[in-house]
C-alpha positions in Angstrom: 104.5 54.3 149.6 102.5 55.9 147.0 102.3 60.2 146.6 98.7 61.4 146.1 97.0 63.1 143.5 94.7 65.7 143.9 91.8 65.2 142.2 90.5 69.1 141.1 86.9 68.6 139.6 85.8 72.0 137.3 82.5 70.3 136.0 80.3 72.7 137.5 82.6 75.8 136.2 84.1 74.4 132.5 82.6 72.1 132.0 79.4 74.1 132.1 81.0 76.2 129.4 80.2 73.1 127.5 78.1 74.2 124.3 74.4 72.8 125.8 75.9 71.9 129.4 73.9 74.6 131.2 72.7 73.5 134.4 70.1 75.1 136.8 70.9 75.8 140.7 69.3 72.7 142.1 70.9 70.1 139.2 74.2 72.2 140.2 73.9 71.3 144.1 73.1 67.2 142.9 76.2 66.8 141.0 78.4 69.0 143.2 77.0 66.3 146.0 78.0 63.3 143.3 81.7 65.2 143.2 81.3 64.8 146.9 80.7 61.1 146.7 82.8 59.8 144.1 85.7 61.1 145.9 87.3 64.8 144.5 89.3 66.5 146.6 88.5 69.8 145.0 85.6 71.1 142.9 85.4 74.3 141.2 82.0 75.6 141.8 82.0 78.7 139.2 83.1 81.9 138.6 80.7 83.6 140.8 81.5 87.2 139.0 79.9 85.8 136.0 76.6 86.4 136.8 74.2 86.4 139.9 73.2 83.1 139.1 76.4 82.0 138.9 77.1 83.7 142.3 74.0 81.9 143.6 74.9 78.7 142.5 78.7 78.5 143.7 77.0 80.1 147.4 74.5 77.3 147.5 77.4 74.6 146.5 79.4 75.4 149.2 76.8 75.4 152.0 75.9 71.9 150.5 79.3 70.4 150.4 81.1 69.1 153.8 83.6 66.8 152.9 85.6 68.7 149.9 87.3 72.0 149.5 84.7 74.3 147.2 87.0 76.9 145.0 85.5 79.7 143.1 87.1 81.4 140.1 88.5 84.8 139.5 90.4 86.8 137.7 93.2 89.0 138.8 91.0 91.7 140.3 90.0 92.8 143.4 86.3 93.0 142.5 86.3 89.9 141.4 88.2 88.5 144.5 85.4 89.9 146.7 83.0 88.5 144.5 84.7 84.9 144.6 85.4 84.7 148.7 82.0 85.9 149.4 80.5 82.9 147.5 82.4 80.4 148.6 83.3 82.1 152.8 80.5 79.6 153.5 82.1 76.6 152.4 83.8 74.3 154.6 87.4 74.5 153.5 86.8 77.2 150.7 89.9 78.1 148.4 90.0 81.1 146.3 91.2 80.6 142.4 92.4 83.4 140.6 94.7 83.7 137.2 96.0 86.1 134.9 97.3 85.1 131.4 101.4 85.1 130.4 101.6 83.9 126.6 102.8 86.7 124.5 99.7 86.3 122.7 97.6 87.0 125.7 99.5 89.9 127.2 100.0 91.7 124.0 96.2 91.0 122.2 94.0 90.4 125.2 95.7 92.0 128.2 97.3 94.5 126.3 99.7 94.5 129.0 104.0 94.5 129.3 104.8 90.9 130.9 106.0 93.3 134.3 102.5 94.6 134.1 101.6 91.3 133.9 103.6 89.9 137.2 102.9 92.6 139.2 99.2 92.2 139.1 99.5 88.3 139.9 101.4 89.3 142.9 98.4 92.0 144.1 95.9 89.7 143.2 97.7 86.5 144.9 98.1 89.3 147.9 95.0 90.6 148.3 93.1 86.8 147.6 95.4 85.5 150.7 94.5 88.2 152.9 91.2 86.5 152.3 91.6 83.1 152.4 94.7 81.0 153.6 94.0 78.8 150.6 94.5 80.5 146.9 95.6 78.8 143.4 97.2 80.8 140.9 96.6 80.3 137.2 98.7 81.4 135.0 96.4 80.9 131.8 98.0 80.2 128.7 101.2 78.6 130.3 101.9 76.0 127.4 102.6 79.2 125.3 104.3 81.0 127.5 108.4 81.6 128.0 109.5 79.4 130.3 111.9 81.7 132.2 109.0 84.6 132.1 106.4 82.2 133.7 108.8 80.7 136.1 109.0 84.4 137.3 105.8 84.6 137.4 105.3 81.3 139.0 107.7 82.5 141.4 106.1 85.7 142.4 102.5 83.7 143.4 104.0 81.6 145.8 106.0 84.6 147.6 102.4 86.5 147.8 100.9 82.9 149.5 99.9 81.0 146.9 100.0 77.3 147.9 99.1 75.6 144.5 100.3 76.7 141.2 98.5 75.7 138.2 100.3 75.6 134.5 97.4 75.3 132.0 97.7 74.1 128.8 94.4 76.5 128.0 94.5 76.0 124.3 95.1 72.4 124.1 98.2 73.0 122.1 101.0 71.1 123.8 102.2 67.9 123.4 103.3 65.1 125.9 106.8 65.5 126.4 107.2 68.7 125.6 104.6 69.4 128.3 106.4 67.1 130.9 109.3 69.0 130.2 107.4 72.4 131.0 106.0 71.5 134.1 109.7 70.1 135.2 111.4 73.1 134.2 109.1 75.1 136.2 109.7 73.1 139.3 112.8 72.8 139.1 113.9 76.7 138.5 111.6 78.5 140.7 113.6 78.4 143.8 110.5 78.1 146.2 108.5 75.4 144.0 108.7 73.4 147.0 106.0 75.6 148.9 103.5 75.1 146.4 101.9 72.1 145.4 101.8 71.8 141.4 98.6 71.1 138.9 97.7 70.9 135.7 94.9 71.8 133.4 94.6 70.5 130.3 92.2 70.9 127.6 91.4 68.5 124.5 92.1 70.8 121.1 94.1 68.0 119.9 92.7 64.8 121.6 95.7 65.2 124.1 94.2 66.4 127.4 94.8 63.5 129.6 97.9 62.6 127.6 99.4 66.1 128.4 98.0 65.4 131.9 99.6 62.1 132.9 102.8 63.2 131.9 102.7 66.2 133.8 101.9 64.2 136.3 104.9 61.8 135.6 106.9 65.2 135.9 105.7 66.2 139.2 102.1 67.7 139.4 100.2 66.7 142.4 97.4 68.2 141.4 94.8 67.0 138.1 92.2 69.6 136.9 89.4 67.5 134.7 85.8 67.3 134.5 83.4 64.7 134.3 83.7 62.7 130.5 85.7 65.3 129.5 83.3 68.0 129.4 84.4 71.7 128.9 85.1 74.9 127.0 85.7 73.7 122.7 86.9 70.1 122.9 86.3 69.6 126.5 89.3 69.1 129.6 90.9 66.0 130.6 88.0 62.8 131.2 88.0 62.5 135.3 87.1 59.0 134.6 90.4 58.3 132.0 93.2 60.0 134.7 91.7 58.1 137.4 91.9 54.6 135.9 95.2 55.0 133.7 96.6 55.7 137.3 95.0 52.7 138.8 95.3 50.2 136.2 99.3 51.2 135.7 100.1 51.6 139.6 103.0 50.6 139.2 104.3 52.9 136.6 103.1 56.1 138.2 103.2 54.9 141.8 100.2 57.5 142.7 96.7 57.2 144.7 93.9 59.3 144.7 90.4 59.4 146.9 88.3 58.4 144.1 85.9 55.6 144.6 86.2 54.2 141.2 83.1 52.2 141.2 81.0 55.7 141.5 82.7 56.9 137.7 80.0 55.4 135.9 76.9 56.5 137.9 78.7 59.8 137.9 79.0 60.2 134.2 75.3 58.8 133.5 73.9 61.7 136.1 75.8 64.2 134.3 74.5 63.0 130.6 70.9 62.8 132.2 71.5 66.4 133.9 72.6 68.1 130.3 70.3 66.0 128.1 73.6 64.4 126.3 74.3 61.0 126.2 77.9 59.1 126.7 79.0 58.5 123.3 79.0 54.4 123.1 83.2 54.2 122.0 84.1 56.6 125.1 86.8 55.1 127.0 86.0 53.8 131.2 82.3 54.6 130.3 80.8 53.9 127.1 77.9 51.5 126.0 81.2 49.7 124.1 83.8 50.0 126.7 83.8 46.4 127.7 81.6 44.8 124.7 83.5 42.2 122.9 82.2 41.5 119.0 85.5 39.9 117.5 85.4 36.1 117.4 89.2 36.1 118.2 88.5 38.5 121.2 85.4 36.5 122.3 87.4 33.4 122.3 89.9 34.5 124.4 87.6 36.6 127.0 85.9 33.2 127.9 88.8 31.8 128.6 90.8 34.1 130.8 89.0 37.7 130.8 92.4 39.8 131.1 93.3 38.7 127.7 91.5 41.9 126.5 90.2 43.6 129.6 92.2 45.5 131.3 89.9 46.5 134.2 86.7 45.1 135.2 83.2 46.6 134.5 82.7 46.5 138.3 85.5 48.6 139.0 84.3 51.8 137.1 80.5 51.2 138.6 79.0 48.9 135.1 77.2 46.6 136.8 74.2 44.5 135.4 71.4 46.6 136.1 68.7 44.9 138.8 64.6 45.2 138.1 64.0 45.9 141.7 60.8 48.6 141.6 57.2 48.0 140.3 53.9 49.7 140.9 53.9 47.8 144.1 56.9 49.0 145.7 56.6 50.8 149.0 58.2 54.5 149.8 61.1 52.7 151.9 62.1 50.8 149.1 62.2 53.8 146.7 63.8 55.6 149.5 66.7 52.8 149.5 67.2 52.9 146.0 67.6 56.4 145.9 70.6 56.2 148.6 71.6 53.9 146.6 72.1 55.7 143.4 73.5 58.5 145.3 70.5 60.8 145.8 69.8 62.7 149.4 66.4 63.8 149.2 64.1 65.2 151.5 60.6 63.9 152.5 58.6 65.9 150.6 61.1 65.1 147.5 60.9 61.8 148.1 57.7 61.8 148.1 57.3 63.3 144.4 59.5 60.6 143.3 57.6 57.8 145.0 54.4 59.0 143.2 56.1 59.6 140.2 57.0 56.0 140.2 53.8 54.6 140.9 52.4 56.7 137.8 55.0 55.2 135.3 54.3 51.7 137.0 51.3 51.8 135.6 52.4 52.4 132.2 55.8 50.2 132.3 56.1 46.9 134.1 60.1 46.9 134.9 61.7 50.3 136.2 65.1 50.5 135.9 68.1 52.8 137.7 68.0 54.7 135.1 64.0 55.2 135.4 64.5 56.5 138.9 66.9 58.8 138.0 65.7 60.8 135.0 62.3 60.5 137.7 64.4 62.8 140.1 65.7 64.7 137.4 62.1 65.4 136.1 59.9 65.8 139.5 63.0 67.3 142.2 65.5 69.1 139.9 63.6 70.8 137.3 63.5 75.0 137.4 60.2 76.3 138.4 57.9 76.5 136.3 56.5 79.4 134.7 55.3 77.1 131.6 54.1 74.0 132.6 52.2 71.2 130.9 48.8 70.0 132.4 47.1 67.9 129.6 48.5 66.5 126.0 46.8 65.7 123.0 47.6 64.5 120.0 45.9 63.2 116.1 47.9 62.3 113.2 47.1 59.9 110.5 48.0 59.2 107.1 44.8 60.6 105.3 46.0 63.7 104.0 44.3 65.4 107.3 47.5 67.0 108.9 48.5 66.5 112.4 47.0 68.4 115.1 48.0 69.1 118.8 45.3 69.8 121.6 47.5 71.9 124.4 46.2 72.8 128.3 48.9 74.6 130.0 49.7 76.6 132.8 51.4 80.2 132.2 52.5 82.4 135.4 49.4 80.1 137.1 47.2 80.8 133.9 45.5 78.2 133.0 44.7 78.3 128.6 44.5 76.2 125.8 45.2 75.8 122.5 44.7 73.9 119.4 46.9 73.8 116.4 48.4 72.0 113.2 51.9 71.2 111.9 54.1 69.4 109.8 54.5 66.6 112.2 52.8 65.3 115.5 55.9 67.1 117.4 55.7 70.1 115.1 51.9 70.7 115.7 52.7 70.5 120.1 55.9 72.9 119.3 53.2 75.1 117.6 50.7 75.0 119.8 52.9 75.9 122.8 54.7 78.4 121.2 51.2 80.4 120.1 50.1 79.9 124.0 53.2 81.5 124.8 53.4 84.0 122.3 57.1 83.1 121.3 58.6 81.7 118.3 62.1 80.6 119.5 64.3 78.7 116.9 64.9 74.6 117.2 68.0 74.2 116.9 68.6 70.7 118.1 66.2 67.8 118.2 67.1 64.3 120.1 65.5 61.3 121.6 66.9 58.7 123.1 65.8 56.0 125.0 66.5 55.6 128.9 66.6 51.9 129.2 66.0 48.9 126.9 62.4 47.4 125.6 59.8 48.8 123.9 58.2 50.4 127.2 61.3 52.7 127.6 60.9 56.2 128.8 62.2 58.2 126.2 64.6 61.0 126.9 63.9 64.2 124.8 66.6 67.3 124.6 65.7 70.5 123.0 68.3 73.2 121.9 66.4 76.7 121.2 67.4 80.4 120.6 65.6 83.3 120.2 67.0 87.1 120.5 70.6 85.6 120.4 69.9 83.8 123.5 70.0 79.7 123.6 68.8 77.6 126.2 68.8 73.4 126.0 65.6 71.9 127.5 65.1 68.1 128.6 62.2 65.8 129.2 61.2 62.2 130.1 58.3 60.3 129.9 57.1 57.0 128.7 55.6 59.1 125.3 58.4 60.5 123.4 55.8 63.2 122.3 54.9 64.0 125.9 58.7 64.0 126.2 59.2 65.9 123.8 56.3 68.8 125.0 58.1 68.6 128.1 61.6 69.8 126.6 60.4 72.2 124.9 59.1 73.9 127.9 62.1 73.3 130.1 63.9 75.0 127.0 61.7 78.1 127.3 61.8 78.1 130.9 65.6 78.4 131.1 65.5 80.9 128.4 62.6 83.0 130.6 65.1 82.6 133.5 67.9 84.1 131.8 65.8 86.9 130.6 64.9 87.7 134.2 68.1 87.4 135.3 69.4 89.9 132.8 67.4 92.5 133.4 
């Protein structure tokens, strides 16, 4: 019978640390309830001593989440202990996560801290987080650098003061396969009460070798994976969810594991998260990508139509790539956008629903086919969307090629304020970036432009994201609609509406 591995989501804490991953409270709760139906066992919610926000958002993810345990994040401190249990006390199997680094480098530059120092905090901190909570992990951060014999110690000294999983980090992505195999077996094998503790890993992508590093940890004995949605995370993202999942499935018989993830959910799960943080999945990723199961070479064509496993290894079906189905027009009646929102995963209330259902009657109007796809940046734009201190109420737009430059006609809301503005620029986009920005009285920075669009044809919504900054600050903004430059309006402002929140917040 095949062991199981623990599938330990940290989207919604590193991979947040993702440069332009930011999400807001309510797209926090949606994903953490996609973690929740794909299948994780685990899902880091945050590090609720961050911020208040953060401590907000880890609080309203464990009240959400039933049928997963809901960890928060914290360092070695008692302060940031209390901070951690009483965000997640809510949850319904809550686990506390706390770590402390052992590398030389770490103690010595960061720390500044003797490696006894060093032990004897993890074993207050490991302590004090059990007298909390029956379920802690300890991390000790920057293990692929570490002495082996010092972090066994160390390893050692968590489990005596009640920690039940040990986690062995490879925080800088600077290990290699074997040699991090090796690490995790040595640990395991020398501390003489490894067998209280369930093992995990969590690797990061510095070299392109997080989920390499990760299987063969695995191979060596973890029981426990730490990754994030494609990959996302802190520099070159954390091991792809998607990647250890299906290496592990495809090759059963070489690792001989199982885990609780619904595979055909991966691909609806990554697409939420690109639609949530405004970045698409790169068409070469592996399991996901636009080019994951497209076949251009003659030879390769050849021999898919004969027998498909002659260069497919897994099906598209299996990972959740199925043929998309035109099943929503403008005549479409709230149960049937209600279905289809079940289906893609989404449980929203009445009035929610509603919003979507009138959403979708709107961009009937203006597009004859709506896609998944539609729907969901739909409930990204009407349900999940901050409120709005800046919000758009009517667009308009001239531009020609006469010499006369473009000009942008803006009616917006500000605080409930109803003004108006009218303004040039270089561009049709750069005279509704002016014009807002003068209503606003802010001149933030672009420091990222991008459109894509959501589905195929030439009625496509397209998909706008914004990166600004302003006063050191950066905020990325998103927006739909079936006008990129309405899109586009609608970016911008979600941009400066996340950067207003953060301002508020900081004060």
């Amino acid at each position: 019978m095949a062991d199981k591995l623990y599938i330990f989501d940290t989207t919604l804490r590193d991979g947040e640390q993702s440069p332009g991953a930011t999400m807001n409270i309510h797209e926090k709760v949606q994903l953490a309830r996609q973690l929740e139906n794909v299948g994780v066992d685990i899902m880091e919610a945050g590090f609720p001593a961050a911020s208040s926000g953060d401590f907000e958002a880890v609080k309203a993810i464990a009240a959400a989440v039933k049928n997963a345990q809901v960890a928060g994040l914290c360092r070695a401190v008692q302060p940031d202990i209390d901070r951690a249990w009483d965000a997640i006390k809510g949850a319904v199997a809550p686990r506390i996560h706390t770590f402390i680094a052992t590398s030389p480098v770490h103690m010595e530059h960061k720390l500044r801290k003797s490696p006894e120092q060093v032990i004897e905090m993890a074993r207050e901190a490991v302590r004090y987080a059990s007298s909390r909570c029956l379920n802690v992990e300890f991390s000790a951060e920057d293990a692929s650098r570490s002495d082996w014999d010092f972090l066994t110690r160390v390893v050692e000294t968590a489990i005596d003061a009640g920690a039940t999983t040990i986690n062995i980090p490879d925080t800088v992505g600077y290990a290699q396969p074997d040699e991090f195999g090796a690490l995790v077996r040595y640990v395991m094998e020398n501390a003489r009460n490894s067998h209280k503790a369930i093992f995990s890993v969590h690797c990061h992508n510095d070299l392109g070798l997080a989920v390499a590093n990760t299987l063969a940890a695995v191979k060596a004995g973890a029981r426990q994976a730490e990754v994030t949605i494609s990959g996302i995370g802190e520099r070159a993202g954390n091991a792809a969810l998607e990647e250890i999942v299906m290496a592990l499935r495809t090759r059963q018989g070489y690792y001989n594991l199982e885990t609780s993830i619904k595979s055909e959910q991966l691909f609806p799960t990554c697409r939420l998260l690109s639609m949530i943080i405004g970045q698409p999945i790169p068409a070469n990723k592996a399991i996901v990508g636009a080019n994951a199961f497209a076949h251009e070479s003659g030879i390769h064509q050849d021999g898919m139509l004969k027998n498909r496993e002659t260069y497919e290894i897994m099906t598209p079906e299996s990972v959740g790539r199925t043929k998309t189905e035109i099943v929503l027009g403008k005549h479409s009646g709230r149960n049937a956008i209600k279905g289809k929102l079940e289906e893609l995963g989404y449980q929203l209330d009445t009035e929610q629903t509603q919003l979507v259902f009138e959403a979708v009657k709107k961009l009937a109007d203006r597009k004859k086919q709506i896609y998944d796809e539609d729907m969901e940046a739909l409930v990204l734009e009407e349900v999940f969307r901050i409120p709005d201190k800046f919000k758009l109420i009517h667009l308009s737009v001239q531009a020609s090629d006469t010499g006369v430059p473009p000009s942008a006609a803006i009616v917006m809301e500000v605080a409930g304020e109803r003004c108006q503005h009218t303004t040039f620029g270089v561009g049709p986009i750069d005279a509704v970036f002016n014009a807002i920005s003068q209503i606003v009285g802010r001149a933030p920075q672009l420091r990222h432009y991008s459109v894509n669009a959501i589905t195929g044809g030439t009625d496509a919504q397209g998909e706008v994201t914004v990166k600004l900054q302003e006063n050191g600050s950066a905020a990325v903004g998103r927006g739909a609609d079936a006008d990129i430059i309405t899109a586009s309006a609608k970016a911008y402002l979600n941009a400066l509406n996340r950067l207003a929140k953060k301002e508020q917040e900081d004060k």
